[in-house]
Backbone bond lengths (Angstrom), bond angles and torsions (degrees), N, CA, C in turn:
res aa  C-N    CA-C-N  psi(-1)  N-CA   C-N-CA  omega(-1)  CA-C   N-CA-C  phi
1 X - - - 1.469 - - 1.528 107.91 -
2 X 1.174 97.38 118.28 2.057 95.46 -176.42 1.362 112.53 -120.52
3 X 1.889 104.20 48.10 1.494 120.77 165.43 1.161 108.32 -155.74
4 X 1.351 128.09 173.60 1.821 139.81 -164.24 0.939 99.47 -82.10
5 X 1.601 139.41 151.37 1.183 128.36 172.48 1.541 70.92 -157.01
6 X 2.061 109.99 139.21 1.738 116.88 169.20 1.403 87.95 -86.09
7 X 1.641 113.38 167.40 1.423 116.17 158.10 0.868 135.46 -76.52
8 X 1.656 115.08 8.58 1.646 116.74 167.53 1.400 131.84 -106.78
9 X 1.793 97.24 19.29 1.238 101.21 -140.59 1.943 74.79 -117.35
10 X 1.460 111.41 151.55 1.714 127.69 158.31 0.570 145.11 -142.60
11 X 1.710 111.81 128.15 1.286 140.38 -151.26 1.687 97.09 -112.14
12 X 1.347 102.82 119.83 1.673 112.90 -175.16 1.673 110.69 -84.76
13 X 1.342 109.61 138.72 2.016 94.72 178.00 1.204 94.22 -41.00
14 X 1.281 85.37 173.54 1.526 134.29 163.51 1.884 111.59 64.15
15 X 1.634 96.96 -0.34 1.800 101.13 -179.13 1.694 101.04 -69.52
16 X 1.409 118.73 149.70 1.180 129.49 177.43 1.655 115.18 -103.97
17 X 1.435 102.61 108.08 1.862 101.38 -169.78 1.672 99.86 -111.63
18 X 0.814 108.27 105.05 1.525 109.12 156.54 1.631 139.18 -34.23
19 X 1.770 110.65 144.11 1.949 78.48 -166.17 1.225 110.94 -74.11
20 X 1.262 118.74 -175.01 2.088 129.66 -170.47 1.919 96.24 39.51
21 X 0.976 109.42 66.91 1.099 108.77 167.75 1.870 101.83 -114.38
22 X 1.266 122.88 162.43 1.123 104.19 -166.98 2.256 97.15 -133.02
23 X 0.997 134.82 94.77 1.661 123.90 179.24 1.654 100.44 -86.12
24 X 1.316 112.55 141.66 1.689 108.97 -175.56 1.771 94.76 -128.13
25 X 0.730 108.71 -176.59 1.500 118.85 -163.23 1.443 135.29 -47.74
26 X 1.093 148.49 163.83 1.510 125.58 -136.59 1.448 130.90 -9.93
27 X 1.149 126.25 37.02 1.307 140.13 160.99 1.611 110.65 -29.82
28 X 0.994 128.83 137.45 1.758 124.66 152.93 1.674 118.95 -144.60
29 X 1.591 99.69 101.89 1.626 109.99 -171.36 1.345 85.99 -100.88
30 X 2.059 107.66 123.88 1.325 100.92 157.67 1.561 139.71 -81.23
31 X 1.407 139.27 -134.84 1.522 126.45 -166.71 1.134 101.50 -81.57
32 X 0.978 112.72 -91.20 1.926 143.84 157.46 1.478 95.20 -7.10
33 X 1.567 137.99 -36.77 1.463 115.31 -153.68 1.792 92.40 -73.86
34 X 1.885 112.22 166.45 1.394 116.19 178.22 1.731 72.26 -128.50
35 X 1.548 93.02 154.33 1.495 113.52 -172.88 1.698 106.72 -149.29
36 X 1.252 109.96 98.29 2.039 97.07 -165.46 1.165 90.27 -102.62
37 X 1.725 114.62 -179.67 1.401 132.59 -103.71 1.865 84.79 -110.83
38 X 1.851 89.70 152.19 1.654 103.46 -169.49 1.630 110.75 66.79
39 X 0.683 136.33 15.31 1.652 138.17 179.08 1.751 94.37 -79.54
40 X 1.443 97.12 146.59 1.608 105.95 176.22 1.553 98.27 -131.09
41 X 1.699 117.43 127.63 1.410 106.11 163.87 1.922 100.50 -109.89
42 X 0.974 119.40 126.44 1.357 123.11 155.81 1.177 150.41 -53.99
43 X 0.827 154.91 131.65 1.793 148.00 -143.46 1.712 103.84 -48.16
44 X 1.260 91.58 122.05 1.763 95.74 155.98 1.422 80.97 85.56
45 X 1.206 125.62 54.40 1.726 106.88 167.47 1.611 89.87 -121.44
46 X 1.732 120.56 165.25 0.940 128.44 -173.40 1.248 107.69 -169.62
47 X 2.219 91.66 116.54 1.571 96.93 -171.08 1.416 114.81 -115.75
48 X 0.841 109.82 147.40 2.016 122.06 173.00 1.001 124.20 -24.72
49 X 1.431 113.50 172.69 1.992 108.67 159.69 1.943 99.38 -82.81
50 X 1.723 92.95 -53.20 1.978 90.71 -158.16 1.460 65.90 -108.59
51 X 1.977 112.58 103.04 1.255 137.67 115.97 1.695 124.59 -117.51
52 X 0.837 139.20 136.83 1.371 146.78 139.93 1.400 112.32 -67.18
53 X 1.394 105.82 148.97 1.324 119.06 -162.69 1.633 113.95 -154.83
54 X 1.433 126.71 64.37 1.473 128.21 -157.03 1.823 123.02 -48.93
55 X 0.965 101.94 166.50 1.768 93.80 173.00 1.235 111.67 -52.63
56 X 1.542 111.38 166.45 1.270 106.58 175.07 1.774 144.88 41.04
57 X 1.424 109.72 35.04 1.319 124.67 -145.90 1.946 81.90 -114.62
58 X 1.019 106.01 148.08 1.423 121.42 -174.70 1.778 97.51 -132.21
59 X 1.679 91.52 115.52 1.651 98.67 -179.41 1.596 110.96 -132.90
60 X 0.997 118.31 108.11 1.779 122.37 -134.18 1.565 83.42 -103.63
61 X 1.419 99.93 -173.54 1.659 103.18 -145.39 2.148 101.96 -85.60
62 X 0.994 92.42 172.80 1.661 110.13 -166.71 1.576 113.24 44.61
63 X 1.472 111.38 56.08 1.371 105.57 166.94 1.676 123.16 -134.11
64 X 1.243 88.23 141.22 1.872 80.77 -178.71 1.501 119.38 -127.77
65 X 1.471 99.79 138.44 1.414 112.62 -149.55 1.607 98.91 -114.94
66 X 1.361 115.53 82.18 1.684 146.96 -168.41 1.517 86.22 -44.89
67 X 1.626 108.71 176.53 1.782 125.64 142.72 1.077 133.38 -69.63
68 X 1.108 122.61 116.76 1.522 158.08 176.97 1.730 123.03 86.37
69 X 1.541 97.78 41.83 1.268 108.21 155.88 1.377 108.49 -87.43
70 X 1.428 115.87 151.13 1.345 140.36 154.74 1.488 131.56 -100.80
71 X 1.224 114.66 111.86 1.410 89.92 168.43 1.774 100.40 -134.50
72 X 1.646 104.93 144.28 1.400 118.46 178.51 1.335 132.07 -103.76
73 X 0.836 132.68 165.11 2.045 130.99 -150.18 1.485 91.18 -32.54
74 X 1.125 104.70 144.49 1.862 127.50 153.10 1.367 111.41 69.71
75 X 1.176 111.50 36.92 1.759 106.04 -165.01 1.689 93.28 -101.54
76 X 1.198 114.35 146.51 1.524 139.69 -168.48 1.281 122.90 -106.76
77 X 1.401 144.33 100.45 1.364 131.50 -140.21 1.451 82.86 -137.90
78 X 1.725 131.73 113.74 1.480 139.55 -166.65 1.765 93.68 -82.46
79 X 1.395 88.85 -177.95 1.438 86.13 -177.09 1.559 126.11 -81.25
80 X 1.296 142.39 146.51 1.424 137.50 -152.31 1.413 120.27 20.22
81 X 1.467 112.66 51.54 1.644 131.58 153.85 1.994 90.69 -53.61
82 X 1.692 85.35 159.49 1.250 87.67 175.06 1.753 107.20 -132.76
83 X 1.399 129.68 129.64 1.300 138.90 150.05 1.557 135.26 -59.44
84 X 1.106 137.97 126.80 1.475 116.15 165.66 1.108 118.20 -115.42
85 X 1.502 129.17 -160.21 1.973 109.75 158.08 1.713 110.21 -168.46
86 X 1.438 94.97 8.00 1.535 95.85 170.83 1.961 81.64 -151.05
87 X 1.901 80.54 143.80 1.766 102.60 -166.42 1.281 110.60 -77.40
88 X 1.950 120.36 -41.06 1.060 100.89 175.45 1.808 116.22 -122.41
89 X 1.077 125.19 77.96 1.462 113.58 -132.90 1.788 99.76 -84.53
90 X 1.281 121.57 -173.14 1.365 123.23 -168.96 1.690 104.03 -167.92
91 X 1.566 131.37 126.55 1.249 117.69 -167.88 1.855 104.61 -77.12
92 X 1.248 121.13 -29.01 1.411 110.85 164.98 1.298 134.97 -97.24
93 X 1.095 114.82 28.15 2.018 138.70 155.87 1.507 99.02 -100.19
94 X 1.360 112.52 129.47 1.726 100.16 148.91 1.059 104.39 -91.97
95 X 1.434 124.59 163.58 1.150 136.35 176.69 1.647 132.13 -147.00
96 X 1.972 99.60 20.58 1.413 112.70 -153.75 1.710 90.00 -73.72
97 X 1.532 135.57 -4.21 1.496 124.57 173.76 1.435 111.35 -86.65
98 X 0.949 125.83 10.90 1.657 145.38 -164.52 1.652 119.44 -111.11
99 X 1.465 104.97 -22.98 1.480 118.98 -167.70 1.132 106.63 -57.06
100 X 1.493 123.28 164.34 1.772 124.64 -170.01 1.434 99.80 -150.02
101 X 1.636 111.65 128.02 1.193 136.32 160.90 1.307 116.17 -37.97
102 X 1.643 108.89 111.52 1.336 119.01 175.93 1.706 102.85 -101.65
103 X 1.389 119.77 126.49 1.251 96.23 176.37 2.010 106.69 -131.84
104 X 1.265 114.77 144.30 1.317 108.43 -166.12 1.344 97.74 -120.90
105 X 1.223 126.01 124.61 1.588 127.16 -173.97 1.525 124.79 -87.58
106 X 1.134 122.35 169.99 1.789 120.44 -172.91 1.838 108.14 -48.97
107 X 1.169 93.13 132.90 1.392 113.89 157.66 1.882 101.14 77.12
108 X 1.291 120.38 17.63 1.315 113.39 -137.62 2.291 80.05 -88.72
109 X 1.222 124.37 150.04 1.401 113.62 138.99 1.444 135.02 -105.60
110 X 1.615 133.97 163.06 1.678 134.38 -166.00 1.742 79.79 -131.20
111 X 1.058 111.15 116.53 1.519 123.94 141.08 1.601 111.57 -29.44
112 X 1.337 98.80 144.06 1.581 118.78 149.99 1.349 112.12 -30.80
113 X 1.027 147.89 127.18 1.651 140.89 96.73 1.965 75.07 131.97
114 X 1.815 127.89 -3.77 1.401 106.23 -164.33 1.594 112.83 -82.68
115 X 1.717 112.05 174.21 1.872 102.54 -168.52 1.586 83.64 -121.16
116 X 1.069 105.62 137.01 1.338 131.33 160.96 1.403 117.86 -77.03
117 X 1.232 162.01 89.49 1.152 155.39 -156.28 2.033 97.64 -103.14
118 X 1.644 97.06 137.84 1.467 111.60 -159.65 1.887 102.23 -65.70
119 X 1.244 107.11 157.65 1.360 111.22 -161.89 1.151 140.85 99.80
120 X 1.191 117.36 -21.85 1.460 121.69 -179.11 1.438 116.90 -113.79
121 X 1.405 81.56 177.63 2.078 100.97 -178.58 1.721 112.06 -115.76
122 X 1.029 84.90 121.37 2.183 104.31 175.75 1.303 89.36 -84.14
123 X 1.444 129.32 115.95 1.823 134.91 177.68 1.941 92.58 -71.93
124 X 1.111 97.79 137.35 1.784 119.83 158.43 1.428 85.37 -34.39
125 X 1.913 94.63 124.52 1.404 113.10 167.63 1.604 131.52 62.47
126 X 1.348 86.97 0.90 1.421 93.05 171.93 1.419 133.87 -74.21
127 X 1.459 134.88 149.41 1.539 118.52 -147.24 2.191 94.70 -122.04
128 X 1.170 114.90 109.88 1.242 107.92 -173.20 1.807 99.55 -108.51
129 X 1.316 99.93 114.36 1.856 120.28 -173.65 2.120 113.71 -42.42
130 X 1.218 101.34 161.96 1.459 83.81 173.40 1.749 108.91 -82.42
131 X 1.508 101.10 151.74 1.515 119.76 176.96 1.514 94.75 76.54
132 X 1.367 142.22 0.47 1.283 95.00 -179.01 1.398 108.63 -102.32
133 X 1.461 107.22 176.21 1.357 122.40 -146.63 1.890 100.48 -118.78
134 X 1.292 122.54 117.38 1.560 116.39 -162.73 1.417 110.53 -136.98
135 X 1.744 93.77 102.23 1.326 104.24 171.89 1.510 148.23 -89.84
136 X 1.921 93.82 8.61 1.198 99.38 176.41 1.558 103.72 -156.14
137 X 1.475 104.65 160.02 1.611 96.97 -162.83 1.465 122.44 -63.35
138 X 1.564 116.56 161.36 1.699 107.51 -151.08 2.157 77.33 -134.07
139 X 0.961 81.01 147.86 1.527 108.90 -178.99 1.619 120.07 -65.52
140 X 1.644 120.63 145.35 1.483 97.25 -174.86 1.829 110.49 -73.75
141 X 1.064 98.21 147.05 1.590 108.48 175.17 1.317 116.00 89.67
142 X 1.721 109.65 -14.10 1.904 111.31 167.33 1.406 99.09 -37.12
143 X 1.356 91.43 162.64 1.373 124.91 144.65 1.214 120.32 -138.30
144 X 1.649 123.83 112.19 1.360 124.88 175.05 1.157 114.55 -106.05
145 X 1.154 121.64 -172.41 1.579 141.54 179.49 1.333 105.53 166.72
146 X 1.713 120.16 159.01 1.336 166.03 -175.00 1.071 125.48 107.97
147 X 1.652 103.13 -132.36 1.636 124.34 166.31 0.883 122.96 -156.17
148 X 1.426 132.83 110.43 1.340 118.90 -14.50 1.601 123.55 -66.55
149 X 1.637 135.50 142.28 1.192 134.47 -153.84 1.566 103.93 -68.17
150 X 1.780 100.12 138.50 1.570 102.24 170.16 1.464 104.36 -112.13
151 X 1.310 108.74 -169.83 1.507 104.81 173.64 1.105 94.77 -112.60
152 X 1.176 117.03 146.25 1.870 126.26 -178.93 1.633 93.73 -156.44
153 X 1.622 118.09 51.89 1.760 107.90 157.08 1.224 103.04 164.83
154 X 1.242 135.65 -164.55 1.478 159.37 148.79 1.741 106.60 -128.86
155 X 1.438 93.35 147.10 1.582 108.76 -174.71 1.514 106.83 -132.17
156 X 1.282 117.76 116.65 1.660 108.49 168.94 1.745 131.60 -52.48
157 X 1.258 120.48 -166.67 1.262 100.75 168.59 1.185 104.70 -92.93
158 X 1.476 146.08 -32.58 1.275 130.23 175.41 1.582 114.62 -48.87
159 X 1.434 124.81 -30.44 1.587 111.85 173.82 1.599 93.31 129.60
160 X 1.118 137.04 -3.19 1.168 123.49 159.40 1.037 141.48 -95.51
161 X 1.604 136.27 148.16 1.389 133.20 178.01 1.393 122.72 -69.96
162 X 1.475 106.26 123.21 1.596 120.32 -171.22 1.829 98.25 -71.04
163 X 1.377 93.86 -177.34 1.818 90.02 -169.98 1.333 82.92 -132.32
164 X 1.235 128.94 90.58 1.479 133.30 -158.94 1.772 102.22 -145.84
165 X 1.012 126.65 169.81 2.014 138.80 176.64 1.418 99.73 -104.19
166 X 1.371 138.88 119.80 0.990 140.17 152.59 1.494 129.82 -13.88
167 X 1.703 89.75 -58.86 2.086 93.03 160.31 1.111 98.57 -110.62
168 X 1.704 99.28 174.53 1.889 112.26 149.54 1.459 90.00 109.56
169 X 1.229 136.69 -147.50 1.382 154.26 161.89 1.161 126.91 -93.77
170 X 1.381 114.14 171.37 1.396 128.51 152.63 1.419 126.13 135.10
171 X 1.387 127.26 -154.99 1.615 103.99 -175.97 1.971 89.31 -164.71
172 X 1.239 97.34 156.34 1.603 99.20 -177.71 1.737 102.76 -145.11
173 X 0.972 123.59 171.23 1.610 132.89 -157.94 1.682 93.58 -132.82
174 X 1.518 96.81 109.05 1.759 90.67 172.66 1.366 112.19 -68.10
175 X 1.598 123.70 137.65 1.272 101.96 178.15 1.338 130.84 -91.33
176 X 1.319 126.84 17.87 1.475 142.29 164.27 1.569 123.94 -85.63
177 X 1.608 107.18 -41.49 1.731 93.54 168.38 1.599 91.27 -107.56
178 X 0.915 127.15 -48.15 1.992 126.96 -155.85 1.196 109.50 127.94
179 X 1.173 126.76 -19.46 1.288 137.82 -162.93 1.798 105.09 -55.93
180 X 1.688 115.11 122.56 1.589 105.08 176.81 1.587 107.36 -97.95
181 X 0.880 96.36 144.30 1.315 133.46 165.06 1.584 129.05 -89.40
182 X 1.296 124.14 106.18 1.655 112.20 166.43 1.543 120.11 -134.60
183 X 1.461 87.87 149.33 1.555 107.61 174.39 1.558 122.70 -70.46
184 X 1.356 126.65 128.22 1.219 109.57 150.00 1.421 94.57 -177.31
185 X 1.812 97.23 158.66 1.588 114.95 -164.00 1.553 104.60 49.06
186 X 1.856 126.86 50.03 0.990 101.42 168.17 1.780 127.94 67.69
187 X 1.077 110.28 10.41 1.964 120.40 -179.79 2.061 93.24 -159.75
188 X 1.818 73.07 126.73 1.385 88.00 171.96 1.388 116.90 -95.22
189 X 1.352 119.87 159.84 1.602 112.64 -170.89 1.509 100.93 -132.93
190 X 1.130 119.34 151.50 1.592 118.62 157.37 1.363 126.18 -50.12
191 X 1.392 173.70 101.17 1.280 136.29 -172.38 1.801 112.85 -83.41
């Protein structure tokens, strides 16, 4: 085994864990889940069969990461974030042929305590606030928050808020690497 595993934690055959990966205490990764390398799940997390789970992905404690979420390198999951995977669900309907692709893109972070609602796309690097609740896909480098989540910013990839207009143009200088940033048509770009 060339990753952490606590002893209270279970990992079902056939799950795929990446090395320096780290599972901490009551953990439960099922068969089917893929989990790549350096990933940390935190106590009480609980992952799928058809999840993806990118390198280096930080999934902090009480969260569960249903079927047919995605998430890709560096994605940040706060503590008791919430997943879903069917839109309108009901305990006497099944509805596991119904489920909807959640997909969360590189570098992206989910607030504390926020719900992801099934279907959508978290844009690369995008920063989603604690508690809010996001029912439709959010752009790379947003930053949303409420209920239901709006966008109210741009965030670099280092984690800070750009000083930028929601629409229209323009360009801002993160002040931690230098790195510019510009707006236009509504999509921010690296420069």
């Amino acid at each position: 085994m060339n990753y952490f595993k606590h002893d209270s934690a279970i990992v079902d055959d056939g799950a795929q864990i990446g090395v320096d990966s780290r599972i901490w205490h009551f953990v439960h990764v099922c068969s089917g889940a893929k989990i790549g390398k350096g990933v940390s799940l935190g106590q009480n997390v609980f992952v799928g069969n058809k999840v993806v789970i990118g390198d280096h992905c930080k999934v902090q404690n009480n969260v569960s990461v249903y079927d047919n979420v995605y998430l890709d390198e560096g994605v940040f999951c706060g503590p008791s974030m919430v997943f879903t995977n069917v839109y309108n669900p009901r305990s006497l309907i099944e509805r596991k042929d119904e489920y909807k692709d959640t997909v969360v893109k590189k570098g992206a972070s989910l607030g504390a305590n926020c719900t992801i609602v099934c279907g959508v796309t978290i844009g690369a690097y995008a920063f989603v606030g604690a508690g809010a609740v996001v029912n439709k896909d959010v752009p790379d480098y947003a930053l949303v928050v409420g209920v239901p989540a709006r966008h109210v910013g741009w965030m670099s990839e280092y984690g800070e808020q750009l000083e930028l207009p929601l629409k229209g143009e323009g360009s801002a200088v993160c002040s931690h690497t230098g790195v510019v940033y510009t707006l236009k048509d509504g999509c921010l770009i690296k420069s």
